[in-house]
MARKEVEX-39636 format. One record per residue (C-alpha): residue number from 1; z, x, y. Coordinates in nm, 3 decimals, always signed. Layout:
BEGIN
 pos      pz      px      py
 NUM       Z       X       Y
...
//
This chain:
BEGIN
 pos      pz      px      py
   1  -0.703 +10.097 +20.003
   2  -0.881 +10.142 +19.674
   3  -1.175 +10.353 +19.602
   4  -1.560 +10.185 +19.568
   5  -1.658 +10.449 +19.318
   6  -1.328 +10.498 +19.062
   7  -1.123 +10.150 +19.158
   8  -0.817 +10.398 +19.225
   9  -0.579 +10.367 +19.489
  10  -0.594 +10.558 +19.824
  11  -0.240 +10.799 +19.876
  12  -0.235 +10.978 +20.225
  13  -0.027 +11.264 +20.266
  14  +0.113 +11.350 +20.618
  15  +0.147 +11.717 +20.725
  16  +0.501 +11.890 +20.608
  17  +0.672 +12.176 +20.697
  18  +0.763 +12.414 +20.482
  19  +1.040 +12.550 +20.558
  20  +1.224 +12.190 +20.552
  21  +1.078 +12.164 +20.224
  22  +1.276 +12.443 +20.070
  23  +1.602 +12.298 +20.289
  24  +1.550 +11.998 +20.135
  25  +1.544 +12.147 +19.759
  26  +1.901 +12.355 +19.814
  27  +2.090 +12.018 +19.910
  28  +1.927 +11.842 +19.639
  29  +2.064 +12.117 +19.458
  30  +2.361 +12.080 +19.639
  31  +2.366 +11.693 +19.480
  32  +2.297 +11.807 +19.108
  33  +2.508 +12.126 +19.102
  34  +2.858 +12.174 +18.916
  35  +3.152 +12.070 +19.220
  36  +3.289 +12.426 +19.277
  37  +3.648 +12.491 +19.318
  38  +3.709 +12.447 +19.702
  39  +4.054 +12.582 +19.702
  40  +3.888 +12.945 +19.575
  41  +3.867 +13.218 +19.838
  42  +3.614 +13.338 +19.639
  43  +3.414 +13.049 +19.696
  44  +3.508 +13.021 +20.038
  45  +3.387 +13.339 +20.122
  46  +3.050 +13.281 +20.001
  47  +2.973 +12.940 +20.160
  48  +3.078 +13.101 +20.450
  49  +2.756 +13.362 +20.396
  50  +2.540 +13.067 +20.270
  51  +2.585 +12.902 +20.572
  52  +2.515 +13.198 +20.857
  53  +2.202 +13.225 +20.674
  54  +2.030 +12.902 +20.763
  55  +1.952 +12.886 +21.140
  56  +2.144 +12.633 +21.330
  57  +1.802 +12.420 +21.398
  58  +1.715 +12.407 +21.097
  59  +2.086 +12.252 +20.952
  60  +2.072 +11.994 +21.262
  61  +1.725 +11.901 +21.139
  62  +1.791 +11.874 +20.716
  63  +2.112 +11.664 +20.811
  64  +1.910 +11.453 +21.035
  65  +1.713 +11.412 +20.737
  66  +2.003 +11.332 +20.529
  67  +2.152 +11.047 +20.773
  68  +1.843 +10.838 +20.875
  69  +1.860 +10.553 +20.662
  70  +1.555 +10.469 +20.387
  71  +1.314 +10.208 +20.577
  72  +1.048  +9.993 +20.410
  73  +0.761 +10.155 +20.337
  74  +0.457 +10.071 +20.574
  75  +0.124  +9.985 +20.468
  76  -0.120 +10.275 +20.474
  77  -0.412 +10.274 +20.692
  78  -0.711 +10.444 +20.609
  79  -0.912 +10.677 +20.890
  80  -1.276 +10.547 +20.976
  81  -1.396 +10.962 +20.921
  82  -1.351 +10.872 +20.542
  83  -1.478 +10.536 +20.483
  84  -1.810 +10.654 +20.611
  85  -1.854 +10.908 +20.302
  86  -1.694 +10.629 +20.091
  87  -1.968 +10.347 +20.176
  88  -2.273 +10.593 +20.170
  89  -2.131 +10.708 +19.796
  90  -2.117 +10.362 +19.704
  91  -2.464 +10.329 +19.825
  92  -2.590 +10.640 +19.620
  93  -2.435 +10.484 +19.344
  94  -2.568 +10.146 +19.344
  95  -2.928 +10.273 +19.422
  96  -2.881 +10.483 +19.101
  97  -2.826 +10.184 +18.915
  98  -3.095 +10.011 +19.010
  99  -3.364 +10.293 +18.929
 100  -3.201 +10.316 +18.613
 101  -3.240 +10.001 +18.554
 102  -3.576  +9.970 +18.664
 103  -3.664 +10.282 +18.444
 104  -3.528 +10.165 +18.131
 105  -3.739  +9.839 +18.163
 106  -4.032 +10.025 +18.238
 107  -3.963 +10.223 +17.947
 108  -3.925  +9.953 +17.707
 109  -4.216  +9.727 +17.847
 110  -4.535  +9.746 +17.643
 111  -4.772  +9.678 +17.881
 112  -4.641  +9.972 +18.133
 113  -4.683 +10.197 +17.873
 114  -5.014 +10.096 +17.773
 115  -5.126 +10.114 +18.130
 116  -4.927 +10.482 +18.137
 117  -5.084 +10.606 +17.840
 118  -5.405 +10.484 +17.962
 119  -5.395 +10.705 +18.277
 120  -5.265 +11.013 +18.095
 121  -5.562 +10.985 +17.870
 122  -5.800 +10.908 +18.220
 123  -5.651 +11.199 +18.330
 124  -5.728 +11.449 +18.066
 125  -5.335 +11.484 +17.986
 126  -5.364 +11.440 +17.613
 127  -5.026 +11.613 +17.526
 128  -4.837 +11.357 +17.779
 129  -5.026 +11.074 +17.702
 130  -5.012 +11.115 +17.260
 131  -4.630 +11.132 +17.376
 132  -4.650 +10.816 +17.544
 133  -4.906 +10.677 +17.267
 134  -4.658 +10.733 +17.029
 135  -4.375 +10.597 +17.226
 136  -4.608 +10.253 +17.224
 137  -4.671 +10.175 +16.889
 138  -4.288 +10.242 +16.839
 139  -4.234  +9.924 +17.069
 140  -4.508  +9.682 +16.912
 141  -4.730  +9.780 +16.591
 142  -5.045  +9.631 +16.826
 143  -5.357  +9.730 +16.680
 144  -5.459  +9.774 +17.054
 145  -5.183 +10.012 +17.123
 146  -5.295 +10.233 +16.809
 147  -5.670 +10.253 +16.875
 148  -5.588 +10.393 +17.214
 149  -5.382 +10.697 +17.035
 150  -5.608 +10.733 +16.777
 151  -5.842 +10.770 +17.067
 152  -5.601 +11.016 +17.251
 153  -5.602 +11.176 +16.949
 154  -5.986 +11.225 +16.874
 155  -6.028 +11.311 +17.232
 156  -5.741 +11.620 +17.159
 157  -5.981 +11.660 +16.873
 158  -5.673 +11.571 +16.637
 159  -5.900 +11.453 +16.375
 160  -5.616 +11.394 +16.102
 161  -5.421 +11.221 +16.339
 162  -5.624 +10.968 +16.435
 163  -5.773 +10.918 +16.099
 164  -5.391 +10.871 +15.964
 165  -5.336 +10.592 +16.266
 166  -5.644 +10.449 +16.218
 167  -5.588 +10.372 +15.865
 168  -5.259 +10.233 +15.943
 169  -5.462 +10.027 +16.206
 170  -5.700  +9.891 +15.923
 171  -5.440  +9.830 +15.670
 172  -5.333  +9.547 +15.912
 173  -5.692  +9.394 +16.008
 174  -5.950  +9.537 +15.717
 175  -6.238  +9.339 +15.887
 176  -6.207  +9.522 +16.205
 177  -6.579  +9.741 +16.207
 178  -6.472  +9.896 +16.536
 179  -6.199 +10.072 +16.331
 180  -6.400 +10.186 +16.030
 181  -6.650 +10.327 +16.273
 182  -6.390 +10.531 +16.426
 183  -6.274 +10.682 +16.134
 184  -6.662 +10.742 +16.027
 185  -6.690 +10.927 +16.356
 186  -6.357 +11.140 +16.337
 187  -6.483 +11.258 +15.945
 188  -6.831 +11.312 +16.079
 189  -6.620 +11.569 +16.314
 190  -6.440 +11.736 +16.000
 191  -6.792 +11.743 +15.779
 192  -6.622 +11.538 +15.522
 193  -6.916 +11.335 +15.395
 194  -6.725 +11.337 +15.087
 195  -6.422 +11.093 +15.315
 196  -6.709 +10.880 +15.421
 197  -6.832 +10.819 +15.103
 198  -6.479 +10.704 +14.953
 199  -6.431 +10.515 +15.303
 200  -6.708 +10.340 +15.204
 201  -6.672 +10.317 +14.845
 202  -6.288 +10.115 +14.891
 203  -6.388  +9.928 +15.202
 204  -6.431  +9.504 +15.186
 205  -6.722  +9.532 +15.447
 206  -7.002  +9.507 +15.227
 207  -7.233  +9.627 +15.549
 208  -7.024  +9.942 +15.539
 209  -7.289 +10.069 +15.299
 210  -7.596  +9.982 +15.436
 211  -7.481 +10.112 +15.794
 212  -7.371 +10.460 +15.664
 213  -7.672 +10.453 +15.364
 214  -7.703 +10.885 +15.397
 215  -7.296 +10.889 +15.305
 216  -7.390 +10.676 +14.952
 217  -7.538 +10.833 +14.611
 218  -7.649 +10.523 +14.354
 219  -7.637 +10.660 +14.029
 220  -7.884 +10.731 +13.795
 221  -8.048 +10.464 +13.602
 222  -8.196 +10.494 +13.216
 223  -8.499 +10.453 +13.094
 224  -8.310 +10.246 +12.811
 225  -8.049 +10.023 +12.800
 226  -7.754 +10.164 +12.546
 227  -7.775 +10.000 +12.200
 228  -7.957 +10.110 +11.853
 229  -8.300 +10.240 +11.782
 230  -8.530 +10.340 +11.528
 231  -8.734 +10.544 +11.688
 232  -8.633 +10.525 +12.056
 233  -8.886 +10.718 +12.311
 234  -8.703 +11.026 +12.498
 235  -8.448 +10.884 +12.750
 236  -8.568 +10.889 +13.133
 237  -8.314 +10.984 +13.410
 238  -8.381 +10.880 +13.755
 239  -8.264 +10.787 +14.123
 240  -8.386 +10.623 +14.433
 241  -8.375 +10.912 +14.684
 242  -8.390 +11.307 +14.695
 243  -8.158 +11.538 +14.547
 244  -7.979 +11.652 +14.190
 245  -7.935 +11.470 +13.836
 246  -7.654 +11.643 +13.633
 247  -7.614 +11.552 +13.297
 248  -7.457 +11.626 +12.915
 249  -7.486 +11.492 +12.568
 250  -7.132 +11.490 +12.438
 251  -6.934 +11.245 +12.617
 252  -6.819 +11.480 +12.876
 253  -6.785 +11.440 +13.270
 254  -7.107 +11.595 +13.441
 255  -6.995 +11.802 +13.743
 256  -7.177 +12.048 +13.901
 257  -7.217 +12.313 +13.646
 258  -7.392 +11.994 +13.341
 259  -7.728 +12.045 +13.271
 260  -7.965 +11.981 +13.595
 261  -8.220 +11.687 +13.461
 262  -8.548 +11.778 +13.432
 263  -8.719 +11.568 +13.216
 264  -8.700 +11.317 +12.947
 265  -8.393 +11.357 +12.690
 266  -8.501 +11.321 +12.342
 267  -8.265 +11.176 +12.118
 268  -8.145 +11.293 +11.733
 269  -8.074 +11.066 +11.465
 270  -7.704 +10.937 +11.487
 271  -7.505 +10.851 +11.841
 272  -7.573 +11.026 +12.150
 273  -7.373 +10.976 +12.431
 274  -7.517 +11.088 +12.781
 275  -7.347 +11.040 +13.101
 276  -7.542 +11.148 +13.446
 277  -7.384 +11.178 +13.766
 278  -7.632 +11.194 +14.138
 279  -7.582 +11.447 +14.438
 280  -7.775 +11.341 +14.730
 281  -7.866 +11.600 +14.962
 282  -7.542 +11.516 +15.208
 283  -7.372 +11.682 +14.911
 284  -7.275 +11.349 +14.803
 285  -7.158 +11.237 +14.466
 286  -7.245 +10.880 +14.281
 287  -7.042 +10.721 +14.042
 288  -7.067 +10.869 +13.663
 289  -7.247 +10.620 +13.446
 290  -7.264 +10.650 +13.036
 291  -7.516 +10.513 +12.813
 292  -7.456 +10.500 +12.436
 293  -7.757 +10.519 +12.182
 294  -7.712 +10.496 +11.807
 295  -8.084 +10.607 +11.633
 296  -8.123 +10.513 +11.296
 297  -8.373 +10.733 +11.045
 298  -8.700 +10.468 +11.033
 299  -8.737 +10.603 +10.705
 300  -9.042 +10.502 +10.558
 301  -9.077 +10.291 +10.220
 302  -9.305 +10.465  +9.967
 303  -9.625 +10.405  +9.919
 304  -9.761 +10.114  +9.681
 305  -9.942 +10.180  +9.390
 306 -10.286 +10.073  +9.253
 307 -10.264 +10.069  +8.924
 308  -9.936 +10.056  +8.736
 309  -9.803 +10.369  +8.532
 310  -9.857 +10.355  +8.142
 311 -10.119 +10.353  +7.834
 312 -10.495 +10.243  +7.941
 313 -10.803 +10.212  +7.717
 314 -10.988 +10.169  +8.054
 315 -11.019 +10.421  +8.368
 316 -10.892 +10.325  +8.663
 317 -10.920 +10.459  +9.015
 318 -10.542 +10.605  +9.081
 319 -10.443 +10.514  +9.498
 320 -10.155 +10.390  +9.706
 321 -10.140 +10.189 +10.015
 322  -9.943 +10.288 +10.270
 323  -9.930 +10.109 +10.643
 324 -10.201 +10.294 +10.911
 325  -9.987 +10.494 +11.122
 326  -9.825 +10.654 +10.811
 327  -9.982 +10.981 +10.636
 328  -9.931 +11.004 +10.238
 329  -9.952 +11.340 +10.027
 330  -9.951 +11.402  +9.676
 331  -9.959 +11.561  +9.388
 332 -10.082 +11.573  +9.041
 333  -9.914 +11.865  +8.885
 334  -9.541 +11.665  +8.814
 335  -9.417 +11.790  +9.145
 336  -9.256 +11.660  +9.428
 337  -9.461 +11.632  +9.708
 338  -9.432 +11.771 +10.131
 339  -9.597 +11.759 +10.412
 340  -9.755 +12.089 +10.232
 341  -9.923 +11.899  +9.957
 342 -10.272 +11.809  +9.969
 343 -10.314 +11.469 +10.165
 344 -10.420 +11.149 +10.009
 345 -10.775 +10.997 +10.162
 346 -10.904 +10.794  +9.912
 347 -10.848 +10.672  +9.567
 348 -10.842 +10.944  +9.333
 349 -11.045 +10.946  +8.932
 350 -10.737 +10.948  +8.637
 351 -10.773 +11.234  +8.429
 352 -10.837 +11.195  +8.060
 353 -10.545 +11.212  +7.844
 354 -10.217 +11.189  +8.001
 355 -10.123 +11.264  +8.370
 356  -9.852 +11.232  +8.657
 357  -9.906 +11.151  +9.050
 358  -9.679 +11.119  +9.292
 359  -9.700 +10.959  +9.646
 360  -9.514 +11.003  +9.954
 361  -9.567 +10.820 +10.313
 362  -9.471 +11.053 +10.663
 363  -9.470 +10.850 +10.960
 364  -9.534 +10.968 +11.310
 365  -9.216 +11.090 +11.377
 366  -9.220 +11.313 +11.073
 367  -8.961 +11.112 +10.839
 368  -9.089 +11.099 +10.489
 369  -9.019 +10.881 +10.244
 370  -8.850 +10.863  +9.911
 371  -9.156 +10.968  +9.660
 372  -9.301 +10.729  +9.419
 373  -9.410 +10.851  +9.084
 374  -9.666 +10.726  +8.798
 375  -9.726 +10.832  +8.468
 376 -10.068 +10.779  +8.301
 377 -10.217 +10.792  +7.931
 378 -10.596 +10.712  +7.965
 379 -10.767 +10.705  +7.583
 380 -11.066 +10.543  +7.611
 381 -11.302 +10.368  +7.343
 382 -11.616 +10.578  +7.292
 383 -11.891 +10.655  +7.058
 384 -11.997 +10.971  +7.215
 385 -11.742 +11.289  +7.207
 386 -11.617 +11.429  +7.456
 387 -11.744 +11.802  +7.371
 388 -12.135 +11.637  +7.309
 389 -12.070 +11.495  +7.658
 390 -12.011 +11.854  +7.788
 391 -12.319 +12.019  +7.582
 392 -12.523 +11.702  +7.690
 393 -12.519 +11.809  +8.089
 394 -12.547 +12.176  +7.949
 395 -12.850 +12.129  +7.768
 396 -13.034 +11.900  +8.029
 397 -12.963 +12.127  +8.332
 398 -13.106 +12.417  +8.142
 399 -13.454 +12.222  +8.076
 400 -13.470 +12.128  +8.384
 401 -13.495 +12.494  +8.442
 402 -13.161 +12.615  +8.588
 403 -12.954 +12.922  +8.492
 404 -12.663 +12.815  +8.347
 405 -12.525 +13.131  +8.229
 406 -12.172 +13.170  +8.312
 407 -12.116 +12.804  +8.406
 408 -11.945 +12.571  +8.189
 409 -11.900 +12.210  +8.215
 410 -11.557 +11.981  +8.137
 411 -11.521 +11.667  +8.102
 412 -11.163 +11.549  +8.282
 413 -11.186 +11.238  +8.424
 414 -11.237 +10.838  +8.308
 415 -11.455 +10.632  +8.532
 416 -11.594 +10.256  +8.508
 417 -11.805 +10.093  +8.699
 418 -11.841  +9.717  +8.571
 419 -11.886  +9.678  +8.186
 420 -11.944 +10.052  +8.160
 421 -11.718 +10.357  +8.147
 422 -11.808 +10.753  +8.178
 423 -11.680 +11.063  +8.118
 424 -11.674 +11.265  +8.447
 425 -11.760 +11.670  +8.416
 426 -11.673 +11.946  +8.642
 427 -11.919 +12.213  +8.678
 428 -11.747 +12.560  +8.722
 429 -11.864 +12.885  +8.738
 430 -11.572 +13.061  +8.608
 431 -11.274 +12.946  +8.690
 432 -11.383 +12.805  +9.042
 433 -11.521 +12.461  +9.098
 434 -11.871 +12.445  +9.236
 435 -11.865 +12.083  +9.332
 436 -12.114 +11.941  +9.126
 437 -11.989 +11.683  +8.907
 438 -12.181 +11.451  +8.587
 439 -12.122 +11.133  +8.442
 440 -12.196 +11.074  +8.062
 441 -12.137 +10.700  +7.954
 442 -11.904 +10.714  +7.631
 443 -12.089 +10.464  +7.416
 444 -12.483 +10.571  +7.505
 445 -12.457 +10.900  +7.635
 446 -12.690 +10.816  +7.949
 447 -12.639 +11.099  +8.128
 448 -12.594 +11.087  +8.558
 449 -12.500 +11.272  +8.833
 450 -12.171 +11.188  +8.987
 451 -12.106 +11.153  +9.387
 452 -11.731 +11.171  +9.448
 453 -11.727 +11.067  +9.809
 454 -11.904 +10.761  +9.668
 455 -11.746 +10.689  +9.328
 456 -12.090 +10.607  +9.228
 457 -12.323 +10.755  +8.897
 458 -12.668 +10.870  +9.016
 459 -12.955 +10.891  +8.681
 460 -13.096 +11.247  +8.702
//
């Protein structure tokens, strides 16, 4: 008989005494021992002790055992008492191997462990059923099988987690909004506006923005486009909801800490760079944008004279033109002229003898140009002097009875009207200017009164 369990064979044993047994192992010794000498009284004498020893019985019995003659062995039977435990072990055994079975291909079925995990997570077991979760997507990467443990794992409120599987999830199927969404939710859970926002920013759902608008700054636009200018107007910041405009001038990153826009951004001559970043008020940031300007000096030209520099036998009115917008000064004494000199209205009356003007334009933006300068000689044909000319006003101002003690009268300036020219007298009273001015004409004498706003001779 063979065992069910190991496949060895059966031995049964029947019951032996022991005292045979130890009979049985001195005549085997007997068998193996040196052959004494038998002719030895010595030896004699001791057998003959050996042998009183062993009780009568007992050497009847062990040379019975001796004499019967070897038969063939019989075949063993086996007692019903033990086959009983045998069959029921074999039993045990083969039921044990069939739930193993059955375990393993539970274990290694995707479905069961779906429908496992499933009713771990029903059951609020989140620790057992993440275990089994895990255990899931190990057999099949099925997106189904990872939104359930990313939703094991927001339930556990294991934010990372699931955001980490979810991601894996959308790697594999980028249209899927149902995935998105989740991860929107689990970095609503964490605050991290700033997550959404680059969620959003790297997605391929071009919804994803308009769904989740509050998680998305738009950056700032210009006022102007980047390029070159003469002239440009201040640059305008702006954005299309509420919150913060950060700014700088130098080709730096805006962060936090730029300048906070608060108004338009005039711009210097040369290139500006200006880069402006938006924080809604989620704490959001936009994109940095950069605009470029280049502003070249509008430098005006210089004024254009009236009458060109050199020698003249006739007056002429000295003026510039100059374009509307533009102021010009002047001045008469050789200098240059600024924005300090007097200003330049009208055409002016060239002084007798020889002079020098110059001319400059300013436009609106204060840039002046380069100055332009003339040089004039005025000698003019006449018959009457130019000191009788002075006495001449003198003399008829006094009979037409006024005081003109302590005045004096000079004639400085060249005038024509028509076919005629004049000298033109200042009237001071000491070395100040009262206003008045005279006309004498330099071949009759006539003798006028001059109106300088006018440019016109009035007879007395």
């Amino acid at each position: 008989m063979y065992c069910p369990v190991c496949g060895e064979e059966i031995i049964i044993v029947s019951d032996f005494e022991i005292k045979l047994e130890d009979n049985i192992d001195v005549a085997a010794l007997a068998h193996t021992a040196e052959i004494p000498d038998l002719s030895s009284i010595a030896y004699k004498r001791n057998i003959t002790k050996e042998l009183n020893k062993i009780d009568e019985s007992d050497l009847k019995r062990e040379v019975s055992v001796k004499t019967v003659p070897k038969e063939r062995p019989k075949k063993k039977k086996y007692s019903k008492k033990l086959l009983i435990p045998l069959a029921v072990a074999g039993l045990i055994f083969l039921s044990g191997c069939i739930y193993a079975g059955i375990a393993v291909a539970r274990y290694m079925s995707y479905d069961y462990q779906y429908k496992k995990a499933q009713k771990e997570f029903s059951d609020g077991d989140y620790k057992q059923a993440i275990k089994t979760g895990k255990h899931l997507t190990g057999l099949d990467g099925d997106k189904k099988g990872k939104i359930l443990l990313a939703d094991i794992y927001m339930a556990d409120h294991n934010f990372d987690a699931a955001i980490a599987v979810l991601f894996d999830a959308l790697n594999d199927d980028p249209q899927d909004v149902s995935l998105t969404d989740r991860i929107v939710e689990c970095y609503k859970a964490e605050n991290n506006n700033a997550g959404i926002h680059e969620l959003i920013s790297n997605s391929e759902d071009s919804t994803l923005a308009l769904r989740y608008s509050d998680y998305v700054a738009i950056s700032p636009t210009f006022s102007l486009e980047s390029g070159t200018y003469i002239e440009p107007d201040p640059i305008k910041l702006s954005a299309p909801e509420d919150g913060t405009i950060y700014y700088t001038v130098d080709g730096s990153e805006p962060t936090e800490e730029s300048i906070v826009y608060m108004g338009p951004i005039p711009l210097e001559t040369g290139k500006t760079v200006i880069s402006a970043m938006f924080i809604n008020e989620k704490g959001i940031e936009s994109e940095i944008v950069t605009n470029t300007y280049v502003v070249e000096l509008d430098v005006p030209d210089p004024p254009e004279l009236m009458v060109e520099p050199g020698a003249l036998s006739t007056p002429q009115l000295i003026g510039v033109t100059a374009p509307e917008n533009q102021t010009v000064y002047y001045t008469s004494d050789g200098s240059t002229p600024t924005m300090d000199s007097k200003e330049y209205s009208s055409p002016l009356l060239m002084p007798l003898g020889k002079s020098t003007y110059a001319f400059i334009c300013v436009s609106e933006s204060g840039l002046v140009s380069e100055p332009v300068t003339a040089n004039y000689n005025l000698n003019m044909n006449v018959a009457v002097a130019k000191d009788m000319a002075e006495y001449a006003i003198s003399y008829q101002l006094a009979s037409t009875g006024e005081i003109t003690v302590g005045k004096s009268y000079k004639a400085e300036y060249g005038f024509s009207d028509g076919s005629r020219s004049y000298y033109i007298i200042n009237e001071y009273e000491g070395n100040k200017q009262t206003g008045r001015m005279f006309a004498v004409d330099v071949k009759s004498g006539e003798l006028f009164r001059f109106s300088k706003e006018e440019k016109k001779c009035i007879r007395f």
